[in-house]
C-alpha positions as a Markdown table, in Angstrom:
| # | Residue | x | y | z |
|---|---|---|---|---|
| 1 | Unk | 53.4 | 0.6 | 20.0 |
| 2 | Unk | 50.7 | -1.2 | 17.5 |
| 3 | Unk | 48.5 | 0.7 | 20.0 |
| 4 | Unk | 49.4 | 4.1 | 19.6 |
| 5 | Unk | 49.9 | 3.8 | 15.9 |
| 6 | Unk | 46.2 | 2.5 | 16.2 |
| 7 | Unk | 45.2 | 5.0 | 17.8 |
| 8 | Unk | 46.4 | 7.4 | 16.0 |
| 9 | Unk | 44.8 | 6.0 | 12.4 |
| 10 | Unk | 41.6 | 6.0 | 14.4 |
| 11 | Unk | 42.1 | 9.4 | 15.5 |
| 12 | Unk | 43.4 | 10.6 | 11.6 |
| 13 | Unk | 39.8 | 9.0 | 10.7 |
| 14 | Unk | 38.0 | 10.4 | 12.8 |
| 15 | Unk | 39.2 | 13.6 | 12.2 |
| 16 | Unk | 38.7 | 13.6 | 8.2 |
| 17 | Unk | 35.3 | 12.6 | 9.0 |
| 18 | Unk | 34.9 | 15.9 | 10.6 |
| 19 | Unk | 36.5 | 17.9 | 8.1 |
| 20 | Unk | 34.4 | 16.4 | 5.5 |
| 21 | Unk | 31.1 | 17.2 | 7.7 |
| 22 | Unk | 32.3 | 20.9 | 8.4 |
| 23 | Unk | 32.5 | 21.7 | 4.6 |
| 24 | Unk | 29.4 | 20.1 | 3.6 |
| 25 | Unk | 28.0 | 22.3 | 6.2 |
| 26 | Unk | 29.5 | 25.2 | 5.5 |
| 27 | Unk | 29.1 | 24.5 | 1.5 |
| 28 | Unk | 25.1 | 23.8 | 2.1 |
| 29 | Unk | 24.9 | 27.4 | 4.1 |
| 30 | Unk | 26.9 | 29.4 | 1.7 |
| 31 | Unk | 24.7 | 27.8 | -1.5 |
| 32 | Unk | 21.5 | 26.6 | -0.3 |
| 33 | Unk | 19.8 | 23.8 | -2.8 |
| 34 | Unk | 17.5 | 25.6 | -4.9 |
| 35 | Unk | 13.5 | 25.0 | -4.3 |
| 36 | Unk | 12.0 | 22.3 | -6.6 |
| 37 | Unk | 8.3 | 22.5 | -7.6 |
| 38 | Unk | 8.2 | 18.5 | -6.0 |
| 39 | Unk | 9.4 | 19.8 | -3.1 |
| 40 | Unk | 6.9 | 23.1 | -2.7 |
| 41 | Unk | 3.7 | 21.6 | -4.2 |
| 42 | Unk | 4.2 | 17.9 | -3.3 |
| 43 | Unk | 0.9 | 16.8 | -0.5 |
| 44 | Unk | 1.0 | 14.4 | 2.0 |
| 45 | Unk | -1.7 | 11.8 | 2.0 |
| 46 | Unk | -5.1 | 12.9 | 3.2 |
| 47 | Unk | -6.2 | 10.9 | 6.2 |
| 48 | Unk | -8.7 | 8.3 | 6.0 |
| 49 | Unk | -10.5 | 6.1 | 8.5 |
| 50 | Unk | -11.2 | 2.9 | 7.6 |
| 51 | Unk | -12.6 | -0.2 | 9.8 |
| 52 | Unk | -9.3 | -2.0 | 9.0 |
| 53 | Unk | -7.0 | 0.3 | 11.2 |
| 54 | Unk | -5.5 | 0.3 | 14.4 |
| 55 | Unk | -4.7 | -2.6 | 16.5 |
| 56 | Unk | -8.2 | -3.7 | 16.6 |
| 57 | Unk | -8.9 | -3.3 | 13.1 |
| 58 | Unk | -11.3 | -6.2 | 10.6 |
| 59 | Unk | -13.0 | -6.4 | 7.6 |
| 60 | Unk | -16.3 | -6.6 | 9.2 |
| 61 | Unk | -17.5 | -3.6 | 6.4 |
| 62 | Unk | -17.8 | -6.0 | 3.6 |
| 63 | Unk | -20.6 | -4.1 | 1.8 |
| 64 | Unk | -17.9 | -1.9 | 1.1 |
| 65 | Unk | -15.7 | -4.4 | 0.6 |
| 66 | Unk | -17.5 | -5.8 | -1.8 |
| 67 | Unk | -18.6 | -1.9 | -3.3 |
| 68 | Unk | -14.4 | -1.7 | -3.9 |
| 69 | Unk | -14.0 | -4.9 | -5.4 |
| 70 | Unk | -17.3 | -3.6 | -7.8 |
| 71 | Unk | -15.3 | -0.6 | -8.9 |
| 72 | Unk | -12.3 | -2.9 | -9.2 |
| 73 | Unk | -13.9 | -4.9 | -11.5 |
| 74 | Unk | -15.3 | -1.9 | -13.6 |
| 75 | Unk | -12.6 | 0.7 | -13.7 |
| 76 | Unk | -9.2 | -0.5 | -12.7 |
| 77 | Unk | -9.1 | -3.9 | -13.9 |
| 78 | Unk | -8.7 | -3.0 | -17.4 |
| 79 | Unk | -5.5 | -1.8 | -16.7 |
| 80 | Unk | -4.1 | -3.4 | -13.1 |
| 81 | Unk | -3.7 | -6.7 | -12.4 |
| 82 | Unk | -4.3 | -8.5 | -8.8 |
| 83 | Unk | -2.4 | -11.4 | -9.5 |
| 84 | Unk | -1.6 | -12.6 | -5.6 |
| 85 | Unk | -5.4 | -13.0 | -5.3 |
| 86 | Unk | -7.7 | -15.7 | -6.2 |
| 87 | Unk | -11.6 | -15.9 | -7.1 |
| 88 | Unk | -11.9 | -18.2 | -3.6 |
| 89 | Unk | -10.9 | -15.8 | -1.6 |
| 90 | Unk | -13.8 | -13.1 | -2.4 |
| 91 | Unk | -15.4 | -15.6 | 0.5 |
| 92 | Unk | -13.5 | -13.3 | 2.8 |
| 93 | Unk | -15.4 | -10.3 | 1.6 |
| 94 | Unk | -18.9 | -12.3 | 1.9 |
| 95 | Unk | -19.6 | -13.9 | -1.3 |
| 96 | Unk | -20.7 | -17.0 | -0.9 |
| 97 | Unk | -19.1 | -20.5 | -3.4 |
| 98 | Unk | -21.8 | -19.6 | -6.2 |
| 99 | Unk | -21.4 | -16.2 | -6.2 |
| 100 | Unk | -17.6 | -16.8 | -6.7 |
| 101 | Unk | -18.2 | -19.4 | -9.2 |
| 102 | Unk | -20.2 | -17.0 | -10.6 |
| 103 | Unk | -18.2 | -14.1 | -10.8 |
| 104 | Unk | -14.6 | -16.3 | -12.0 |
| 105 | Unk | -16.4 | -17.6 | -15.1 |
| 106 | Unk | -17.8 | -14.4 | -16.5 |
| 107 | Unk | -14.6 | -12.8 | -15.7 |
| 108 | Unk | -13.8 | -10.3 | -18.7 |
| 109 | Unk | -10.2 | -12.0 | -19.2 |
| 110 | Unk | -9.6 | -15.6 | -19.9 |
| 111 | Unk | -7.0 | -17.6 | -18.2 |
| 112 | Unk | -4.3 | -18.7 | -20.2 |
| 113 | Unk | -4.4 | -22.4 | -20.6 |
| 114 | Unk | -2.7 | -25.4 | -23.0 |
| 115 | Unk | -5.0 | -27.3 | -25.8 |
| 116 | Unk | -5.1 | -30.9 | -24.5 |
| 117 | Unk | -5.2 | -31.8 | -28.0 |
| 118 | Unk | -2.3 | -29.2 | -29.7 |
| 119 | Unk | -0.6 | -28.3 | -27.1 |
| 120 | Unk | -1.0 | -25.0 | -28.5 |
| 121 | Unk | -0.9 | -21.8 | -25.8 |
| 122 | Unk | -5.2 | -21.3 | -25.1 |
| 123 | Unk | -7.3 | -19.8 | -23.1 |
| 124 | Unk | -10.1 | -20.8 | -20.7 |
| 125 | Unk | -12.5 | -19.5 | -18.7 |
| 126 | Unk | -11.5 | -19.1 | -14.7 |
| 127 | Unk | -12.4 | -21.1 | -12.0 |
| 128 | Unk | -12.6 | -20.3 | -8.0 |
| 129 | Unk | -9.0 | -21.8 | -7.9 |
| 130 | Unk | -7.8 | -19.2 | -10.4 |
| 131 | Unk | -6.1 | -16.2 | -9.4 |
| 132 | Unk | -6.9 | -12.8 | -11.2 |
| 133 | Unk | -5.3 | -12.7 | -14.6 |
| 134 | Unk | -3.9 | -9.9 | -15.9 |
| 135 | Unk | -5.2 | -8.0 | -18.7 |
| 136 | Unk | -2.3 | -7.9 | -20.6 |
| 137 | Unk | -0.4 | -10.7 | -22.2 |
| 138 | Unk | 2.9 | -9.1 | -21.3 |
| 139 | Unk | 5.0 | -6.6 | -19.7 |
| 140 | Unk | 5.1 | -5.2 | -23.5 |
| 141 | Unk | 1.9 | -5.6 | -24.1 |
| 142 | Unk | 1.1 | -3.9 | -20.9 |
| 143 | Unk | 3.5 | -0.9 | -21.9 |
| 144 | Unk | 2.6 | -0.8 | -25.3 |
| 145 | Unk | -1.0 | 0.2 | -24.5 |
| 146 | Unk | -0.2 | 2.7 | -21.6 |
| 147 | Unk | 2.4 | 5.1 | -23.6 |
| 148 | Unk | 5.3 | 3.0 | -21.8 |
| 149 | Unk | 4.2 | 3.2 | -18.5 |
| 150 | Unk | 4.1 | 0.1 | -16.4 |
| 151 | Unk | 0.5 | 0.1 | -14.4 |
| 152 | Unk | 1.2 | -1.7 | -11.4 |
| 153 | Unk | -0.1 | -4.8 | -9.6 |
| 154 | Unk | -2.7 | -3.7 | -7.0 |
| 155 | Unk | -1.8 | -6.8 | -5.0 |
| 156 | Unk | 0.1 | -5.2 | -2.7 |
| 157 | Unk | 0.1 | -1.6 | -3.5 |
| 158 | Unk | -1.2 | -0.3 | 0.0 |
| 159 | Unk | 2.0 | -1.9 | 1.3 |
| 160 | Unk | 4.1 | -1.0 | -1.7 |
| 161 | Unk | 3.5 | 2.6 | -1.5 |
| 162 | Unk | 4.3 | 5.2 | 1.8 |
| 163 | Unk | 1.5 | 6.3 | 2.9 |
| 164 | Unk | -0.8 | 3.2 | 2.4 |
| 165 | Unk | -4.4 | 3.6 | 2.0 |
| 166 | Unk | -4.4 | 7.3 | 1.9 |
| 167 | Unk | -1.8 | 7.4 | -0.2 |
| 168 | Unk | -4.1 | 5.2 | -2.8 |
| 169 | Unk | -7.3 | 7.2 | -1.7 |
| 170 | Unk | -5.4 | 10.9 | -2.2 |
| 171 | Unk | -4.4 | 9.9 | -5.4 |
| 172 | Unk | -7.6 | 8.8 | -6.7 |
| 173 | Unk | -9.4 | 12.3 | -5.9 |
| 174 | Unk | -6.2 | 14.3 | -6.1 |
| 175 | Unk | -6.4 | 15.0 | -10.0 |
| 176 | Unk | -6.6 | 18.6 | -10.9 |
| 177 | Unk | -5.0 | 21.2 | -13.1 |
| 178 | Unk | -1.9 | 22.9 | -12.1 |
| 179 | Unk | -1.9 | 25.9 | -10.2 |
| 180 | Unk | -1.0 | 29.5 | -11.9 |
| 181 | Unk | 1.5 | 29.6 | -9.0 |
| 182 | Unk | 3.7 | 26.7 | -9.8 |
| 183 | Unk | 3.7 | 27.5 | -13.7 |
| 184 | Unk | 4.5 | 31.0 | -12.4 |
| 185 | Unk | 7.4 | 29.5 | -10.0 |
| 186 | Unk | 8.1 | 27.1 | -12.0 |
| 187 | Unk | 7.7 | 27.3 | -15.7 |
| 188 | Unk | 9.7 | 24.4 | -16.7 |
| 189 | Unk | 7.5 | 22.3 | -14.3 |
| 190 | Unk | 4.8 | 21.9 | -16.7 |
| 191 | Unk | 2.7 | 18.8 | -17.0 |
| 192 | Unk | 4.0 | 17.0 | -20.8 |
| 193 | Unk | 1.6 | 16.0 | -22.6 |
| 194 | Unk | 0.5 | 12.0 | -21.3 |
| 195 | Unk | 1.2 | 13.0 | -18.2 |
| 196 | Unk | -1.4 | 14.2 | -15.4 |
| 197 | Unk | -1.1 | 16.6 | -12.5 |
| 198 | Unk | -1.5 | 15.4 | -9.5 |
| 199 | Unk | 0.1 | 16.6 | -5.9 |
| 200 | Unk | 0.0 | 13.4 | -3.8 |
| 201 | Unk | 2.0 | 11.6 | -6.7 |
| 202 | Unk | 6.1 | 12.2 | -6.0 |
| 203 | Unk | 6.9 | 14.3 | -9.2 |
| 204 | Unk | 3.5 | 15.7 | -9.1 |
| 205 | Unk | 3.2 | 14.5 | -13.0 |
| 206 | Unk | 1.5 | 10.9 | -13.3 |
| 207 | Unk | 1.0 | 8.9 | -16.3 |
| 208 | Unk | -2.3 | 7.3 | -14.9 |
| 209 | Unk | -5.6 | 8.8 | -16.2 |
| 210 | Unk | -7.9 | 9.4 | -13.5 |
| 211 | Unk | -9.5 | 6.5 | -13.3 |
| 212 | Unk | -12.7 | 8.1 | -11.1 |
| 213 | Unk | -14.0 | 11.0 | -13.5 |
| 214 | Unk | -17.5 | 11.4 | -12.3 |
| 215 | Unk | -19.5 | 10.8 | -9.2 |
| 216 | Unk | -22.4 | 7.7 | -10.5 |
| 217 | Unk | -19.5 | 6.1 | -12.6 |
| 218 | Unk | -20.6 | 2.6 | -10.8 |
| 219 | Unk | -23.8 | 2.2 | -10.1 |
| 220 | Unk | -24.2 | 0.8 | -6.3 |
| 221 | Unk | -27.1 | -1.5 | -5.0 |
| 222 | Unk | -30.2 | -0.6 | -3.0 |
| 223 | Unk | -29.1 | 0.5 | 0.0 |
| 224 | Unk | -25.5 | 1.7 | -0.4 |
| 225 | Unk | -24.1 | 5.1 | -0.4 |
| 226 | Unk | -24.3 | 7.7 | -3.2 |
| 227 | Unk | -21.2 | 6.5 | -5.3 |
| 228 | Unk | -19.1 | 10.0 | -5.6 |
| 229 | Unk | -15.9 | 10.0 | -6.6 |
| 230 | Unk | -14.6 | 10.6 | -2.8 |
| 231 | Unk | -16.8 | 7.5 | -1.8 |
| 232 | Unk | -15.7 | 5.6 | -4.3 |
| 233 | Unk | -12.1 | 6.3 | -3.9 |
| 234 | Unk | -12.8 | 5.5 | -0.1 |
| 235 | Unk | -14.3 | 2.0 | -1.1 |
| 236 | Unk | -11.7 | 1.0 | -3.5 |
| 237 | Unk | -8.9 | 1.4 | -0.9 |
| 238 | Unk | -10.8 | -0.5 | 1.5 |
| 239 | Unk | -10.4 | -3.4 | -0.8 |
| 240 | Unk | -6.9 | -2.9 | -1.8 |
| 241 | Unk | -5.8 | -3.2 | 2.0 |
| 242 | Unk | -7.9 | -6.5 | 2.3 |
| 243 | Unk | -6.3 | -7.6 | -1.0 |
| 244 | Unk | -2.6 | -6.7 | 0.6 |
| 245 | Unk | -3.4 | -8.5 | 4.3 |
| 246 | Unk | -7.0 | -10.5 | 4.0 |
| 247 | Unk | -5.9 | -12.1 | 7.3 |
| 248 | Unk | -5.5 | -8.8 | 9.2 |
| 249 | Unk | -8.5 | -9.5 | 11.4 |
| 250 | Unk | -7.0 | -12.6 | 12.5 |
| 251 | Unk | -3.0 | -11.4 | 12.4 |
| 252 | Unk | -4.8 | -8.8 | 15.6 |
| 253 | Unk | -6.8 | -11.3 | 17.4 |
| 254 | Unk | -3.7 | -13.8 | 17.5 |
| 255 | Unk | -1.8 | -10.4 | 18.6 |
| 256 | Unk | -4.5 | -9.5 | 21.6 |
| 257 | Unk | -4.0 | -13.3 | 22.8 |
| 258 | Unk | -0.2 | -13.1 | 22.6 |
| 259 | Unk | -0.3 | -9.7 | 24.9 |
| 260 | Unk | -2.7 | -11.4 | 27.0 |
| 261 | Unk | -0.2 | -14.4 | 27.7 |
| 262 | Unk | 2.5 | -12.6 | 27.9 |
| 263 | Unk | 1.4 | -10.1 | 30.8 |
| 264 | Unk | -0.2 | -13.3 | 32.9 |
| 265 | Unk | 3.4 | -14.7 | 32.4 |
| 266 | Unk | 5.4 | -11.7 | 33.0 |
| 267 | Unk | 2.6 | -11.4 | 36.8 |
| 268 | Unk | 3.3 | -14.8 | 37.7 |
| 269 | Unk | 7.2 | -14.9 | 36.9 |
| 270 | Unk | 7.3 | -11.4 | 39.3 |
| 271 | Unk | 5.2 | -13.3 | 41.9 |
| 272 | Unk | 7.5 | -16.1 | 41.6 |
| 273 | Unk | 10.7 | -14.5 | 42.1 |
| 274 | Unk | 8.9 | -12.5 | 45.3 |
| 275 | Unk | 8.6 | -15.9 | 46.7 |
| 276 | Unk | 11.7 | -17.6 | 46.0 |
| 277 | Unk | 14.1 | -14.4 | 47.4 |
| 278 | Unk | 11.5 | -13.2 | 50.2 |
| 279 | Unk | 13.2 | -16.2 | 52.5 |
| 280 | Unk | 16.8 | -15.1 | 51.4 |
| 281 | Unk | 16.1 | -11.5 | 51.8 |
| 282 | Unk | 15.0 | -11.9 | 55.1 |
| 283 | Unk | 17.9 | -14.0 | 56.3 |
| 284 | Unk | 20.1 | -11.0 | 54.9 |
| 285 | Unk | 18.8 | -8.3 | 56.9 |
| 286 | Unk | 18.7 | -10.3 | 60.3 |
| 287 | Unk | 22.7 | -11.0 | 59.4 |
């Protein structure tokens, strides 16, 4: 008896389950959602190819590396901080202890710090050890001085954000004005003032400035490429997915040696187990 009446609440379940998807169905043929400028003008991320991808991806590149880490410095970290990275690490990228040393102590923002003598809040210039400090004092701060938008850490935007890389590279060179189609379609759609257009952003409105106005905005060393904005964009993701994952190169090489192991183990356990049965196999079909 417990049972059937089991069954049957199982079955009465079930079956408002199905009424309940047969409405919604019917309902969303009858009166379609209506189209939504995010949904007709939103991009996907452009592709890009960088030396960090695949399986077999490294950071071998670091000239440009060390070109995204230049336009870091100069452009984005007046705004965005990269506070899961320290000054050491830039040794990954190929700057050597001095360089680092160097770089840390002339850093535009000081790290905050306590007077020995006070025990006042101070500041002090970084050190190797450090890790990037932000360039605000505060979320407020930080808010207060961006129209109350909250720039993100750059830490781990690549993995933050759908799309990765290109999704940080399409961004970067996707600013432009908005087409006479959309306002046509979409009048209300407008960009408000503080806001920027952009298509690769989700509500196509994004309260970023372009950071990369002008191709030459950083000036690159003898023999680098022409800095243009697309180059530019390119070099600064490069550096944002070594910032997110700076042992990538070695996460892949650990992964080839794994696969490696495990195929010579999965061989030898097959030609193990053809030896053990072969005997009882054989005494089974003389029986």
């Amino acid at each position: 008896m417990v049972r059937i009446i089991g069954f049957l609440v199982g079955l009465g379940f079930a079956g408002v389950l199905l009424i309940s998807m047969i409405v919604n169905l019917v309902g969303y043929f009858q009166s379609p959602p209506e189209p939504t400028a995010e949904h007709e003008f939103h991009l996907h991320p452009k592709e890009l190819h960088l030396a960090s991808d695949g399986p077999f991806g490294n950071f071998k590149d670091t000239a440009q590396l060390q070109r995204g880490f230049q336009i870091y410095k100069e452009v984005c970290s007046g705004c965005h901080s990269l506070n899961r990275v320290a000054f050491r690490d830039l040794t990954g990228i190929g700057y050597n202890e001095g360089q680092v040393k160097t770089i840390a102590s002339e850093w535009a923002t000081e790290v905050p710090s306590i007077n020995p003598e006070t025990g006042e809040p101070a500041t002090r210039k970084a050190t190797p050890a450090d890790h990037f400090p932000s360039p605000y004092a505060n979320e407020t701060a930080a808010r207060a001085a961006n129209n109350n938008a909250l720039p993100p850490d750059l830490s781990l935007i690549v993995k933050a954000r759908e799309g990765g890389a290109p999704y940080v590279y399409s961004i970067l060179t996707g600013y432009q004005e908005q087409p006479a189609e959309l306002l046509k379609k979409f009048p209300a759609a407008k960009t408000p003032p503080g806001l920027h257009y952009n298509p690769y952003f989700a509500n196509l409105n994004i309260a970023m400035p372009q950071p990369l106005v002008s191709d030459g905005q950083v000036t690159y060393g003898p023999g680098n490429p022409k800095p243009t904005v697309d180059q530019m964009a390119k070099d600064i993701s490069a550096f944002l997915v070594w910032a997110a994952e700076p042992k990538l190169a070695v996460r892949h090489q650990y992964g080839i040696v794994v696969l490696i192991f495990l195929l010579i183990a999965t061989t030898l356990g097959f030609l193990s187990y053809q030896n053990i049965w072969a005997g009882v196999k054989g005494k089974k079909a003389a029986a």
